[in-house]
C-alpha positions as a Markdown table, in Angstrom:
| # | Residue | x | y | z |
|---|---|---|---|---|
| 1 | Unk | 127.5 | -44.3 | 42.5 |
| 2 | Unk | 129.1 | -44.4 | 45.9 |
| 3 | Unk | 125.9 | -42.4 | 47.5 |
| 4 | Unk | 123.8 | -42.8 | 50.8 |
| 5 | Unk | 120.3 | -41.5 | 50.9 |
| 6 | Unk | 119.2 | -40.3 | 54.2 |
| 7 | Unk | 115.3 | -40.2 | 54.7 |
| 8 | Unk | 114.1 | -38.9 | 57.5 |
| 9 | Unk | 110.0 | -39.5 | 59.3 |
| 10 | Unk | 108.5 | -37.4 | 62.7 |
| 11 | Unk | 105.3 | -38.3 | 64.4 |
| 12 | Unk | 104.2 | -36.7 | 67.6 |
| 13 | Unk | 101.7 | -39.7 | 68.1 |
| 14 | Unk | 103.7 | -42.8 | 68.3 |
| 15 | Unk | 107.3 | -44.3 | 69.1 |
| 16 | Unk | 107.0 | -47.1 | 67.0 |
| 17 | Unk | 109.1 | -46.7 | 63.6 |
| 18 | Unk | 106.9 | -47.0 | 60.3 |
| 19 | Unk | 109.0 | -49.6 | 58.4 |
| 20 | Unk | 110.9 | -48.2 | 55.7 |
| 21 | Unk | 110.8 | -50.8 | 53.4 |
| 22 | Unk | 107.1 | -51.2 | 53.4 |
| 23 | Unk | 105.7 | -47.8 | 54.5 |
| 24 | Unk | 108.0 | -45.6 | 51.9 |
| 25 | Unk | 105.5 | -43.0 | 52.0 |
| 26 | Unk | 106.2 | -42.1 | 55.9 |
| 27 | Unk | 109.3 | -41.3 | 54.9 |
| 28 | Unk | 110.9 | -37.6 | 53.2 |
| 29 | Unk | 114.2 | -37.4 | 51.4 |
| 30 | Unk | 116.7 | -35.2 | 52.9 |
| 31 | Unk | 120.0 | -35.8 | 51.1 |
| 32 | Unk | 122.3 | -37.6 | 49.7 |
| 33 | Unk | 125.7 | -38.5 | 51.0 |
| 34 | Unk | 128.4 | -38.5 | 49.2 |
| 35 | Unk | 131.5 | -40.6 | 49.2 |
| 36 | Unk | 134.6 | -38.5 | 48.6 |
| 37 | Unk | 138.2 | -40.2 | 49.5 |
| 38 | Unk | 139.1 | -43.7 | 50.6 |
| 39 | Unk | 140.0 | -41.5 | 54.0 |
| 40 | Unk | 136.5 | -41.9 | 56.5 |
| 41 | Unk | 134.4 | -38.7 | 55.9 |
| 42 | Unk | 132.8 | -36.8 | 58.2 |
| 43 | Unk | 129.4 | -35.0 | 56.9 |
| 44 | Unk | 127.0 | -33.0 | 59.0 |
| 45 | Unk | 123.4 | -32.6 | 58.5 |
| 46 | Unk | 121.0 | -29.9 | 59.7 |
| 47 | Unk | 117.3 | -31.5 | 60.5 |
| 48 | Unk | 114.5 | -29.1 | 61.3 |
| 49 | Unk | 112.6 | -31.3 | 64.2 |
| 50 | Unk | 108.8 | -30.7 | 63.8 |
| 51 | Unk | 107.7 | -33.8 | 66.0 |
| 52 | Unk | 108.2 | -35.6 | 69.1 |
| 53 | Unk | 109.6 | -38.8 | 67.3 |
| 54 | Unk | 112.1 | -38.5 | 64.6 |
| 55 | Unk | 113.0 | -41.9 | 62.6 |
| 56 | Unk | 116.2 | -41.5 | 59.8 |
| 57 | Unk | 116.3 | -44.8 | 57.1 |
| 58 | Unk | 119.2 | -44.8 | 55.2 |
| 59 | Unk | 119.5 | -46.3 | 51.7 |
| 60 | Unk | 122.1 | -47.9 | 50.2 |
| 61 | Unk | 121.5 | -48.9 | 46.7 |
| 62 | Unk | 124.9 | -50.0 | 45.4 |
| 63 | Unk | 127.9 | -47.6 | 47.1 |
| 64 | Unk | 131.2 | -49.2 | 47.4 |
| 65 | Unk | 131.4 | -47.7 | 51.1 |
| 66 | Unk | 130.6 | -48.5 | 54.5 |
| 67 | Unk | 128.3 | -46.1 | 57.2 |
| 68 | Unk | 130.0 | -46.9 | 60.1 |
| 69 | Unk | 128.5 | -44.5 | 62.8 |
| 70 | Unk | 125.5 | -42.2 | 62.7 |
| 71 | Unk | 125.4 | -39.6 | 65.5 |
| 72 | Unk | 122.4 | -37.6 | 66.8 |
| 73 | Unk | 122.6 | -34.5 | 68.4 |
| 74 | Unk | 120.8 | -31.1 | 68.7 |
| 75 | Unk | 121.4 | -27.5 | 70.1 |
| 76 | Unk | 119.2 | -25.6 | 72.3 |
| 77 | Unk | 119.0 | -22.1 | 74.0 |
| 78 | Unk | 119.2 | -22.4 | 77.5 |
| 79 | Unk | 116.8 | -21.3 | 80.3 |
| 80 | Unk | 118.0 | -18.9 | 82.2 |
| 81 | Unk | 116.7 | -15.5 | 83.7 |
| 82 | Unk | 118.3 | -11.8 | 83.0 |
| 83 | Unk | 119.4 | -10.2 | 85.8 |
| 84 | Unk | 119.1 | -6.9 | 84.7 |
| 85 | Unk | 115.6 | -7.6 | 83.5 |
| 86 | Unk | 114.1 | -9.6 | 85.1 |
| 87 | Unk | 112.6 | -12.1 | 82.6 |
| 88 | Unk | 112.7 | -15.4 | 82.2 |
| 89 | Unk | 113.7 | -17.5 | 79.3 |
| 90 | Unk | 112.8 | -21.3 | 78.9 |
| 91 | Unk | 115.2 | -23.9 | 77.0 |
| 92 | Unk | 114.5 | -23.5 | 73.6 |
| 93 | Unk | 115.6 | -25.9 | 70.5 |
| 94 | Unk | 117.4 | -24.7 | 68.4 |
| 95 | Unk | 116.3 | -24.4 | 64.6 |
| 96 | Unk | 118.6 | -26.2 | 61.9 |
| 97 | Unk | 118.6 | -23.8 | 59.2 |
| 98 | Unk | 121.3 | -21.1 | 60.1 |
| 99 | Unk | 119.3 | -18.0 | 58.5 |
| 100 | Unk | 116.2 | -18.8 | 61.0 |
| 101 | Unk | 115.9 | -17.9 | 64.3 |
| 102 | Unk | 112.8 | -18.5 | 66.7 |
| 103 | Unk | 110.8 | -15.8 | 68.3 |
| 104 | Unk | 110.3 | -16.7 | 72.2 |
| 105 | Unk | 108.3 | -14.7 | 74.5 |
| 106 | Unk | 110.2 | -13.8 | 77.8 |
| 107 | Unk | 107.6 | -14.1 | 81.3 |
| 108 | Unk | 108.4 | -11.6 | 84.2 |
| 109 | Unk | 109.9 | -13.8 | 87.3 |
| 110 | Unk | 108.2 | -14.2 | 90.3 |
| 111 | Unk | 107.3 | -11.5 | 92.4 |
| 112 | Unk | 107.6 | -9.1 | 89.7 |
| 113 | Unk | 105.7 | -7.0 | 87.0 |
| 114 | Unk | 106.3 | -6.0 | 83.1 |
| 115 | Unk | 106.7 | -2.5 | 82.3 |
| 116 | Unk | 106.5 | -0.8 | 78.6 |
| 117 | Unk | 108.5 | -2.2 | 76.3 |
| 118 | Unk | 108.8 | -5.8 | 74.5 |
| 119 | Unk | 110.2 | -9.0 | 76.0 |
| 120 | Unk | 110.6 | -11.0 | 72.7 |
| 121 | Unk | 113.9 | -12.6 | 72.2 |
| 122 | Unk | 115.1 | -15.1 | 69.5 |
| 123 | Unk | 116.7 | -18.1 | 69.7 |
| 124 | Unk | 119.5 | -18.7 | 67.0 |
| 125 | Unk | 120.6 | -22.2 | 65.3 |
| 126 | Unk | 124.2 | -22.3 | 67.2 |
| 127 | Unk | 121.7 | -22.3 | 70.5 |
| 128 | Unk | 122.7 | -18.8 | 71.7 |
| 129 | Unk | 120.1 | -16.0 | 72.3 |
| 130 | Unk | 119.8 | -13.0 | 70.1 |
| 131 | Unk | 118.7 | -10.0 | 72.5 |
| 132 | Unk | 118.7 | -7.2 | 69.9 |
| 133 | Unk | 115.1 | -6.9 | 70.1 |
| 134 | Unk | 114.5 | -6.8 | 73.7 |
| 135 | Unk | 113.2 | -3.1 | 74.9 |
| 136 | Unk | 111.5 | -4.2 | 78.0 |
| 137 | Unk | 111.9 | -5.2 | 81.1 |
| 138 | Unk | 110.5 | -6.1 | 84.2 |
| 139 | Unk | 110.4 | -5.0 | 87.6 |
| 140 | Unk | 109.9 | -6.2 | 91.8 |
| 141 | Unk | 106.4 | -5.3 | 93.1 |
| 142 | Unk | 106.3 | -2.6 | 95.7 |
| 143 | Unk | 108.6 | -2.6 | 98.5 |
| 144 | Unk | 110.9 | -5.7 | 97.2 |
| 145 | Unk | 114.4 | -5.3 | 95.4 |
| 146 | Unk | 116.2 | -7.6 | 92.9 |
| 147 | Unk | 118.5 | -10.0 | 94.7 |
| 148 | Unk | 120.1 | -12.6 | 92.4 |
| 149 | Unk | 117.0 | -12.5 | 90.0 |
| 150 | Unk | 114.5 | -12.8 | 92.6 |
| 151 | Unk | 112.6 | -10.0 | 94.8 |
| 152 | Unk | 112.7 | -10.3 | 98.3 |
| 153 | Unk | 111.2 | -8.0 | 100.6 |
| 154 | Unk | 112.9 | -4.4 | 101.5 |
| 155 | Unk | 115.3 | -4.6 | 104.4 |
| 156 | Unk | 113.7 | -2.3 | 107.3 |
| 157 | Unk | 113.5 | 1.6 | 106.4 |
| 158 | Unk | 113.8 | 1.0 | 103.0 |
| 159 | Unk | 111.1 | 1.0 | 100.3 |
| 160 | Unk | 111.2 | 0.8 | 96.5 |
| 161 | Unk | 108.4 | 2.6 | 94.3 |
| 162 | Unk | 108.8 | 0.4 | 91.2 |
| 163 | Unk | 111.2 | 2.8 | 89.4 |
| 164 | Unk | 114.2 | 1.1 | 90.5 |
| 165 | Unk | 116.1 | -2.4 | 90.8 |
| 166 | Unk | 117.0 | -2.2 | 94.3 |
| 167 | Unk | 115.1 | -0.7 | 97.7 |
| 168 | Unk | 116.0 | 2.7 | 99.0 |
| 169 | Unk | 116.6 | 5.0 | 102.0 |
| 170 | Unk | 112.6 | 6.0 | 102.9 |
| 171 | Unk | 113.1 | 10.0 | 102.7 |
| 172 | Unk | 113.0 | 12.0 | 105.8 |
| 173 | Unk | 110.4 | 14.7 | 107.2 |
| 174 | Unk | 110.8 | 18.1 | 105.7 |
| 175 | Unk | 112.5 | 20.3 | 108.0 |
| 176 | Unk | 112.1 | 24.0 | 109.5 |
| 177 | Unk | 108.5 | 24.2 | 108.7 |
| 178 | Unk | 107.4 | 27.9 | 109.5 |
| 179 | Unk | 104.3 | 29.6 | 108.6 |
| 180 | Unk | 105.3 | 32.9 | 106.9 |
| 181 | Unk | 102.3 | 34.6 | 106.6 |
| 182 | Unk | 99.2 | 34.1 | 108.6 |
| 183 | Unk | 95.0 | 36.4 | 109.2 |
| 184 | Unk | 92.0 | 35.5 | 109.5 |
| 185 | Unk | 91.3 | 33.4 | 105.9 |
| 186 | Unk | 94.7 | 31.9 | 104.6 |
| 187 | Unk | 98.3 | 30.9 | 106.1 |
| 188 | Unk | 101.5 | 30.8 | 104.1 |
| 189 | Unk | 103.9 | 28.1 | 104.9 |
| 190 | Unk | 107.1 | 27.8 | 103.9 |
| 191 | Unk | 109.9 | 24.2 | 104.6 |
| 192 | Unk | 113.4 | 23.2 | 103.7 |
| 193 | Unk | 113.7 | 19.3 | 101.8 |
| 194 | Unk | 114.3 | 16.1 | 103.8 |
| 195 | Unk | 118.1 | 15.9 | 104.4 |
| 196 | Unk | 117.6 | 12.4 | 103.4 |
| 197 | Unk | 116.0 | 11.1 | 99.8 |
| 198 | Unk | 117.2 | 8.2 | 99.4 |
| 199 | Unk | 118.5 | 7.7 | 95.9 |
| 200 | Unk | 116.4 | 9.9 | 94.6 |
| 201 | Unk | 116.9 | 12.8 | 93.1 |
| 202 | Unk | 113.0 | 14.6 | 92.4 |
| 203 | Unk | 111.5 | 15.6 | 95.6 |
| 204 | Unk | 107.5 | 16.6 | 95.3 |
| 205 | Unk | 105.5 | 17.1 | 98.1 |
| 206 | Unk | 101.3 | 16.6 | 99.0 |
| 207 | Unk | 100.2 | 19.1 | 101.5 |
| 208 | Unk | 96.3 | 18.1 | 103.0 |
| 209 | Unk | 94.5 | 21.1 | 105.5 |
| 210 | Unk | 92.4 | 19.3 | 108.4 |
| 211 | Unk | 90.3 | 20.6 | 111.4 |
| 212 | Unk | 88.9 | 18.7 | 114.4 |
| 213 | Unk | 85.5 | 17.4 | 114.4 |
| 214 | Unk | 82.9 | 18.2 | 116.4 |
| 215 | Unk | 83.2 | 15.7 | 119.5 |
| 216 | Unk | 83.7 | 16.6 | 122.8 |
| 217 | Unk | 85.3 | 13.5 | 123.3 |
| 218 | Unk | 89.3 | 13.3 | 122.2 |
| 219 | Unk | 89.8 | 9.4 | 122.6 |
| 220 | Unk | 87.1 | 9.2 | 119.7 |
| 221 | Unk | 87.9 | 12.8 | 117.8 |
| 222 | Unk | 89.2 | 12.0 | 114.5 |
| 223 | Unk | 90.8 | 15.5 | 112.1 |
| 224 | Unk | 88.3 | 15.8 | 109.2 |
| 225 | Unk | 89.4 | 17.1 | 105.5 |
| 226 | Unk | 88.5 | 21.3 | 105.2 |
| 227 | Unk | 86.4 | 20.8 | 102.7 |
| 228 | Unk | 86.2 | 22.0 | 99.3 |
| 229 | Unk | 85.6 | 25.2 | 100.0 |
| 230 | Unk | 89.6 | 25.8 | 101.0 |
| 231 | Unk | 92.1 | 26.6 | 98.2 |
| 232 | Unk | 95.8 | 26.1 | 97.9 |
| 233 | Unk | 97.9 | 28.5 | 95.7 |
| 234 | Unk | 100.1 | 26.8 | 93.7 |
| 235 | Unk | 98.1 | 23.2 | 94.3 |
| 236 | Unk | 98.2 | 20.8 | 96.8 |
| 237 | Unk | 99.9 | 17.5 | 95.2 |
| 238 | Unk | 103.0 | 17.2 | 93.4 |
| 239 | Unk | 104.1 | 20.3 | 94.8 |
| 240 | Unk | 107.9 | 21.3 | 93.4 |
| 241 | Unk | 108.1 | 24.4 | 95.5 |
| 242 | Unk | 109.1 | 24.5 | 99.3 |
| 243 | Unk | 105.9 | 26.4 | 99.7 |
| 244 | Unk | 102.6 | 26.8 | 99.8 |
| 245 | Unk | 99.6 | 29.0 | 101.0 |
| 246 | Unk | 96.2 | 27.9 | 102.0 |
| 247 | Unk | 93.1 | 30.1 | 101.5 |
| 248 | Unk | 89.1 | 30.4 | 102.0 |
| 249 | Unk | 89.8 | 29.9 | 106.0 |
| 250 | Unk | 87.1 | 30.2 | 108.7 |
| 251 | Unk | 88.1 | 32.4 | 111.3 |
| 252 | Unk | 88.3 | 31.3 | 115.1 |
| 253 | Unk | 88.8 | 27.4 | 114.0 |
| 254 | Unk | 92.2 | 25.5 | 114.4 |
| 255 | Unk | 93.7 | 23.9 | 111.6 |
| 256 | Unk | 95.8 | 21.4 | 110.7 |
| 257 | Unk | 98.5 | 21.6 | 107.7 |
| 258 | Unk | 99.9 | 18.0 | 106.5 |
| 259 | Unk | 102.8 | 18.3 | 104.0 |
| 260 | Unk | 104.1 | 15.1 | 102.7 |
| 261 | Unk | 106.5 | 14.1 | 100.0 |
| 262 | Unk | 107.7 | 11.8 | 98.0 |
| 263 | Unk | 110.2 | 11.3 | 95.3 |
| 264 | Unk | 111.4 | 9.9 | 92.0 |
């Protein structure tokens, strides 16, 4: 029979070759190669590495043919890091058998956190990456932006909350603040949104009441909250509206309103 056997024998422990001639057990069948034409044939094997040392015996018992070259060679998915998401692949073997693929676990890149969403990816035998399972992502900390896969720090008057790629305009003061309404208990106060928002579109605002504290002396004064016992119609966080009006007053004391907003 004009027929190679190829044996094949890992070992993560040790580089030296068990002999195949006296240590037959070290070794597993893979195939058997076939001679077809007096033309040189050409045959390609898929191997499924498990170890850190492979060893491949050959054994010809008879064949009117000749091995002339044996070549090694293996695919791999590379490392590389999405940009859009932010994670980080590492170089990955590929397996042998074409109906496998290997589950890998993407890592967030420096400087950045995961949100919901999973970062498994597989690696395929041709040594490409198969990304139809990936629903997550991550994203740069506070105050950093993506810049060719790696967050770097907001240029000045910019910020990012963690709901973006990229650093934004910081949003403006709100304008034409004007109390409406105003006696002895509550004031009414009314504004128009920041002309500028950045790339936001949802505006909210936080409005905090404060009055002085009791110190005759200004350099040390600091404003101290109202207290519980003052209310806000409509609430005091979060606020949609461009309004707001604070109750449960005490007459003949100065007060101080605070709106701020934010967006997303």
């Amino acid at each position: 029979m004009n027929v190679f056997d190829l044996y094949m024998s890992q070992s993560n422990q040790t580089a030296s070759y068990p002999d195949p001639l006296t240590n037959k057990t070290a070794y597993e069948k893979v195939t058997k190669l076939r001679y077809i034409s007096d033309d040189r044939t050409l045959e390609t094997i898929n191997i499924r590495v498990k170890g850190k040392y492979v060893f491949l015996a050959f054994h010809n018992y008879g064949a009117c043919c000749t091995l002339f070259s044996v070549k090694v060679a293996y695919n791999f998915c590379p490392g590389q890091t999405l940009n859009e998401h932010l994670v980080s692949l590492p170089r990955t073997v590929a397996p042998a058998n074409d109906s496998m693929s290997i589950p890998i676990q993407g890592h967030c890149t420096n400087d950045s956190v995961k949100v919901p969403g999973s970062l498994h990816v597989y690696c395929e035998s041709t040594g490409g990456w198969n990304m139809s399972q990936l629903n997550g992502r991550c994203i740069c900390k506070e105050n950093m932006q993506n810049v060719g896969v790696k967050c770097q720090g907001c240029p000045d008057g910019k910020y990012n909350d963690q709901k973006g790629l990229n650093c934004t305009d910081l949003p403006s003061a709100p304008t034409d603040v004007n109390a409406t309404f105003v006696n002895q208990s509550a004031v009414e106060l009314s504004w128009q949104p920041p002309e500028i928002t950045g790339d936001q579109s949802h505006v909210f605002y936080d409005v905090d009441c404060l009055k002085p504290c009791n110190n005759n002396d200004d350099d040390n004064c600091v404003e101290v909250a109202c207290g519980r016992n003052v209310s806000y119609i409509l609430g005091k966080e979060g606020l949609n509206d461009t309004q707001v009006m604070v109750v449960n007053l005490l007459p003949f004391v100065n007060y101080t309103i605070k709106s701020t907003q934010g967006t997303e």
